[in-house]
N, C-alpha and C positions, 0 to 999 in steps of 0.2 A: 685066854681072854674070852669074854660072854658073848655070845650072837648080839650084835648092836640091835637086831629087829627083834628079841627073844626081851633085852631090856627095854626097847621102846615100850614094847603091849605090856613089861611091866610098869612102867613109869606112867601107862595109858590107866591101867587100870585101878593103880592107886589116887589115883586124879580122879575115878567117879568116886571112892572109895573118900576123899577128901571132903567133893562137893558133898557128899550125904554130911558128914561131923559137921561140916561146915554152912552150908545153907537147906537141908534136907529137911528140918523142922523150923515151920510155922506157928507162932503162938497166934489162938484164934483171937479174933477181934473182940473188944473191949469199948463200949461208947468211951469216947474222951481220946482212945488212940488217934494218933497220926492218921490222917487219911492224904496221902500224896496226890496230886491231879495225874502223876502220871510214875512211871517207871518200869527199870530194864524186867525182865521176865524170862527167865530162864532154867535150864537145868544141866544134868553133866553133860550134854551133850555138845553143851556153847562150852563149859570149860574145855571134855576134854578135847575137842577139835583146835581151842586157842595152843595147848599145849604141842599134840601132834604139829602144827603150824611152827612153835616154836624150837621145836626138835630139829626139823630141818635149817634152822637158822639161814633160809632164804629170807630177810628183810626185805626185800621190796616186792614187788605184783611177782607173783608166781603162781603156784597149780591151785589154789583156792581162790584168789584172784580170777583167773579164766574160768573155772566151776562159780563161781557166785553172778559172773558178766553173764555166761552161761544160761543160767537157770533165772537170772530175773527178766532179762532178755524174754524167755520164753515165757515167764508168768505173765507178765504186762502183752505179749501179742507184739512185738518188736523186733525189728533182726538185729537191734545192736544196742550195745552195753557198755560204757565207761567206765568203771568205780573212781571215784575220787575222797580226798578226804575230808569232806565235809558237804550240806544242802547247799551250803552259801556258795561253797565255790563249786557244785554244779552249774547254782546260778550263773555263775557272771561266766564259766565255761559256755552256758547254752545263747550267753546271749552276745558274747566277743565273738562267738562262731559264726555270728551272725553281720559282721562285720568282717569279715576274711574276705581279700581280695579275689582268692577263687572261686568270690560268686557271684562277678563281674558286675552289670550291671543292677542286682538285685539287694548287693551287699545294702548296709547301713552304715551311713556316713554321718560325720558330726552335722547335729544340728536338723536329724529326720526325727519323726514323732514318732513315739512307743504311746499307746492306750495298755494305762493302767485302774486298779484300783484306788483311791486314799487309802483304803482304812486293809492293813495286813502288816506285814513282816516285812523290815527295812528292807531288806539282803533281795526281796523282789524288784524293787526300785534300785536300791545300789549300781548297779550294770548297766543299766541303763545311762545313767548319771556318768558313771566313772569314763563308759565306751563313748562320752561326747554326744550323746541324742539326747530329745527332749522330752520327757516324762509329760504325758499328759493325762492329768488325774480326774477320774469320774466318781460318780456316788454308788452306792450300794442299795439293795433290795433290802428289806424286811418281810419275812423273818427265815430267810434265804442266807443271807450275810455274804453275798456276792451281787457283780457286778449286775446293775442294773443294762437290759438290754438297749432299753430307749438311749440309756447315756450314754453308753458306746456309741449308739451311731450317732447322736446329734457332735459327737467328739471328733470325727473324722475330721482332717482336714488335706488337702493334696499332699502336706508333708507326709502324711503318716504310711509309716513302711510296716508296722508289726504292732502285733498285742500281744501282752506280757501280764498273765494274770495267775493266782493263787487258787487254790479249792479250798473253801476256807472253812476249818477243823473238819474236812471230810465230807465237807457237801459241797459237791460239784455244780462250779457254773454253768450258766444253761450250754453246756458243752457241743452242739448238734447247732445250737444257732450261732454259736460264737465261729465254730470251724465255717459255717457257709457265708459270715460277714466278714469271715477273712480272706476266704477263697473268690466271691465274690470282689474283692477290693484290692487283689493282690498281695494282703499282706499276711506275713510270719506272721504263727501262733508260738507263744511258749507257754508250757503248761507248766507253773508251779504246782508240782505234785506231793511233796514235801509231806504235807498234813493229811493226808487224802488216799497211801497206799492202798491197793485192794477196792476203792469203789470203781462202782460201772454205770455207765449211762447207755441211753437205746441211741444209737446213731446211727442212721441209715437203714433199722429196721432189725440193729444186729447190737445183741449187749458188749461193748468194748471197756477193757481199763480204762481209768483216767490214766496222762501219761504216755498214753501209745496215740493218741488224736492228734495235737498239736506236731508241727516239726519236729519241736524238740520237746522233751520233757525231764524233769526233775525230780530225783528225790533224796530224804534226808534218813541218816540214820544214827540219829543223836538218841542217846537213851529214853526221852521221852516218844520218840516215834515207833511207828509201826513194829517196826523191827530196829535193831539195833546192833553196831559194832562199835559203840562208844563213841566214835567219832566216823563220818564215812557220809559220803553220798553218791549219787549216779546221774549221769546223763544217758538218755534211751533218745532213739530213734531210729528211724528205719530209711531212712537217706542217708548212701551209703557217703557221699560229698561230708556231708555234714557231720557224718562221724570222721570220717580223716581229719577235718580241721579240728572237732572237739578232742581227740586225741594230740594232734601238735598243738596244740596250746596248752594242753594238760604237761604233756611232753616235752618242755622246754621250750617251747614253738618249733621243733624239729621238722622236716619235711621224711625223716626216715620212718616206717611205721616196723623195725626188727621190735622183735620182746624183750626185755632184758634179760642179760647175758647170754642170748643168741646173734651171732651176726650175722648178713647176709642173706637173711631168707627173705628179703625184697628182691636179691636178683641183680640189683644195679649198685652195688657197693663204690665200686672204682670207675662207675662208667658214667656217662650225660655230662652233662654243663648247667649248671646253676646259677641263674645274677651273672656277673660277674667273678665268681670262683675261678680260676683256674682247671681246664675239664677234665675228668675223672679225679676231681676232687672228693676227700671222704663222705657219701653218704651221712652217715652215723652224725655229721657235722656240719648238715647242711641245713639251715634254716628256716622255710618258708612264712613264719609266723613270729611274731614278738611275743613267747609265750610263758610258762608258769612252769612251776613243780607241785602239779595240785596231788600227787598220784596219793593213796592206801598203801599200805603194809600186807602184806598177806597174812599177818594174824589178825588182825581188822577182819580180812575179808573171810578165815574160816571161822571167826565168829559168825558172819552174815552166813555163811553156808548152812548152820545147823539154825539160826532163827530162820531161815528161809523156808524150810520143813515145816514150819510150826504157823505160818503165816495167814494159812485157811482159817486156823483156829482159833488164831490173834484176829479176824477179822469177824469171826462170828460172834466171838466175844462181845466185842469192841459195839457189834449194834446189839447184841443181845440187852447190856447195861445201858444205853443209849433209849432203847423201848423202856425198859425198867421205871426209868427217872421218869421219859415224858409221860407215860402212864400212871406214875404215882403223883405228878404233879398238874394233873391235867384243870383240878381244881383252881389254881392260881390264876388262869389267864387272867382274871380281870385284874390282877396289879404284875403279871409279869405277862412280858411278850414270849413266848415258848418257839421253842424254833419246830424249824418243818423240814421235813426232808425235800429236797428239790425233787420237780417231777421228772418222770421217767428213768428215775435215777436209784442205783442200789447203796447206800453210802457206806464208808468204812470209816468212822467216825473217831475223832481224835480229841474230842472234847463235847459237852452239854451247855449250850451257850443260855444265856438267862437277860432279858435285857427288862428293865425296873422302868413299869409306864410311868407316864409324865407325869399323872394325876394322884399316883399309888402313897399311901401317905410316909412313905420312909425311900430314904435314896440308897443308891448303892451302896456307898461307901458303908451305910449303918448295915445291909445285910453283911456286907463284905465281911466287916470286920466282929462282926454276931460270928460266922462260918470259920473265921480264922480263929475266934475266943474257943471256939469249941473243936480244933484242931483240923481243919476242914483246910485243905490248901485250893485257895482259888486263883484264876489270874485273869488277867485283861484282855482283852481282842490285840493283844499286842503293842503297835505303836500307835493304835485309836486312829486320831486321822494324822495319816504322816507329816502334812504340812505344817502340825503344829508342834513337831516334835523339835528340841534343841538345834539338830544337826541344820536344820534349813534356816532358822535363823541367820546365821552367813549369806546364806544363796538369795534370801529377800533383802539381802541391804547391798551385796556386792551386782545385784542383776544379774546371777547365774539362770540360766535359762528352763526353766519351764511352765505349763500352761496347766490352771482347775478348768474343767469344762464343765458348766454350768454352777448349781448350789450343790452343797454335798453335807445335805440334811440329816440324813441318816447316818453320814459318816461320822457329823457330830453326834450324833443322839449315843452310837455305841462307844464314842469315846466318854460320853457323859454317864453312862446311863447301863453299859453292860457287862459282864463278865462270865466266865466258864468257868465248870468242874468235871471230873474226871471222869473216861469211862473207858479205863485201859484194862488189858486181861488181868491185871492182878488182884482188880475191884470185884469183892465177896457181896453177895445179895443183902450180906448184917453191913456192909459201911455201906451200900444205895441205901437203904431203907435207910439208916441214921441220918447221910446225908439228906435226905427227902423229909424225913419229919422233922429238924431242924430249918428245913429254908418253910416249912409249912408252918413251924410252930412261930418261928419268927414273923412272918407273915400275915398270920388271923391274926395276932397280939396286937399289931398297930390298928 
């Protein structure tokens, strides 16, 4: 019989051997080609690691799992790491943790106020909604496409226990003011990081991630993101409370924190009193939390190990084509609003936002769909303003509870009026420039 480790490195090495026949040649770009806003980016490195991963046939969190917790942990400036299987349900992970009875008087209870954005990504408001608090919605900045600061604070009200906001396509909200209007006011930050991996803002005199600032933070790794394991996301932070309950709630709501398929290495297996249990009731089955099975696969996570490697590069990327565009577009302002990088801020950018002035003589839709005729894939600021999306239709006729604070002008304007294109590492300098001389050409034409 063969060294099983003598067949792996064979099995390993026909796996890069595969990746070359199989994804190894690029046909170069062609005006008229597909141009995607976004996608996976990879090489044998994410196969062969997914392969290795499945060799061991550990299915659930194991040794690439702790290596990716590990390592992103220390990228972002964090002492702790979650992975989970998706951004969304980092979400509602970051934000039920925030609702756990083990944070006595500080938790969040039904019917306290979260300050939010309108205009982003449902799965931000979701948790908020679902955990029984009350979403309360502010306007947005131009051409920032984040929260405005004035709105946030006129939003305040004695209910309000937390802010819960997005960095949206990689530009960071005023990050340094928001953390001192929270700390100042007592309340949780959660930083939807999602969009946003790899940027930095100056806080406190010192460049931090986004992600490592708020309590808690978020991120996604859906093949359009930063990185990617197809499916996957994380919760980070450095309160060690706060990671115990993000983990039991990830964790079935379990109160035990052993790894899988280890037991006992909490110590207290057979020993305490819990509730009501019976005392030295099992550990392993001891509840503290009403909670989920949000957890990754460990071949999830050693894809994320080798995109993890490559992340410096995806982020210089990412603004390198981000300058490209506003450079080559810089002629448009007067009928397009051009976005800005937030100040003091390094961004790591997930999209090129375009918002069509009021006056400009052709509307979105007409560029939209000029850019989509010529194979150009664009998309929307998302759900635009959320309040006007289907799902709240119900919550305005039933009286489910939540609060707009003030007008949210701008939020309409980019529901009216905006949209994004790509500027992921896969974008070649020949689809910027296509891209560019098509929103230009269409542009002087009118």
């Amino acid at each position: 019989m063969r060294d099983p480790q003598a067949v792996r490195e064979e099995i390993l090495s026909l796996t890069e051997e595969y990746y070359q026949a199989r994804f190894g040649r690029e046909e170069p770009f062609r005006p008229g080609d597909r141009i995607s806003y976004a996608g996976r980016v990879f090489d044998q490195a994410e196969l062969r690691a997914l392969v290795d991963a499945s060799l061991d046939f550990w299915l659930t969190a194991g040794r690439f799992t702790r290596q990716f917790e590990s390592g992103l942990a220390e990228y972002l400036g964090t002492r702790y790491c979650s992975l989970v299987n998706s951004g969304s349900s980092a979400n509602l992970l970051a934000f039920a943790a925030l609702t756990s009875p083990l944070l006595g008087e500080r938790r969040i209870q039904k019917g306290d106020e979260v300050l939010t954005a309108a205009a982003g990504f449902p799965t931000t408001v979701a948790p908020i909604i679902q955990c029984g608090a009350v979403p309360v919605f502010v306007d947005i900045a131009l051409p920032w496409y984040n929260v405005s600061l004035e709105a946030l604070e006129r939003a305040l009200s004695p209910r309000t226990r937390a802010v819960m906001l997005a960095h949206t396509l990689g530009n960071p909200f005023p990050l340094e003011a928001v953390r001192r209007f929270c700390d100042r006011h007592g309340l949780w930050l959660v930083e939807d990081n999602c969009d946003a991996l790899g940027t930095e803002c100056l806080v406190d005199g010192a460049w931090r991630k986004t992600g490592s600032v708020g309590d808690l933070g978020t991120s996604s790794f859906y093949p359009p993101h930063h990185i990617t394991m197809g499916e996957g996301g994380a919760v980070c932070t450095s309160d060690p409370l706060l990671h115990r309950i993000v983990n039991s709630l990830r964790d079935w709501g379990r109160d035990c924190w052993c790894p899988p398929g280890r037991d006992d290495t909490c110590g207290c297996r057979f020993q305490g009193r819990f509730g009501e249990l019976p005392e030295g009731y099992d550990h392993k089955y001891v509840y503290s939390h009403l909670g989920y099975n949000l957890k990754a696969t460990d071949m999830q996570a050693a894809v994320g190990c080798a995109q993890l490697e490559k992340l410096d590069g995806f982020v210089r990327a990412r603004r390198r084509n981000w300058r490209y565009l506003r450079e080559a577009l810089d002629g448009l302002s007067d009928l397009l609003v051009l976005p800005e990088e937030a100040p003091e801020s390094r961004a790591s950018w997930f999209g090129f936002m375009l918002t069509v002035r009021e006056d400009a003589p052709f509307r979105r839709e007409e560029l939209v769909r000029h850019l989509e005729g010529k194979n150009v894939q664009t998309r929307n600021l998302f759900a635009g303003n959320m309040l006007r999306q289907p799902c709240f239709d119900g919550m305005r006729t039933s009286g489910e509870s939540y609060r707009v604070s003030g007008e949210l002008c701008n939020t309409d304007a980019v529901m009216e009026r905006s949209f994004w294109i790509g500027v992921y590492p896969g974008m070649t300098e020949e689809k910027l420039r296509y891209m560019a001389e098509e929103i230009r050409a269409f542009s002087r034409e009118r």
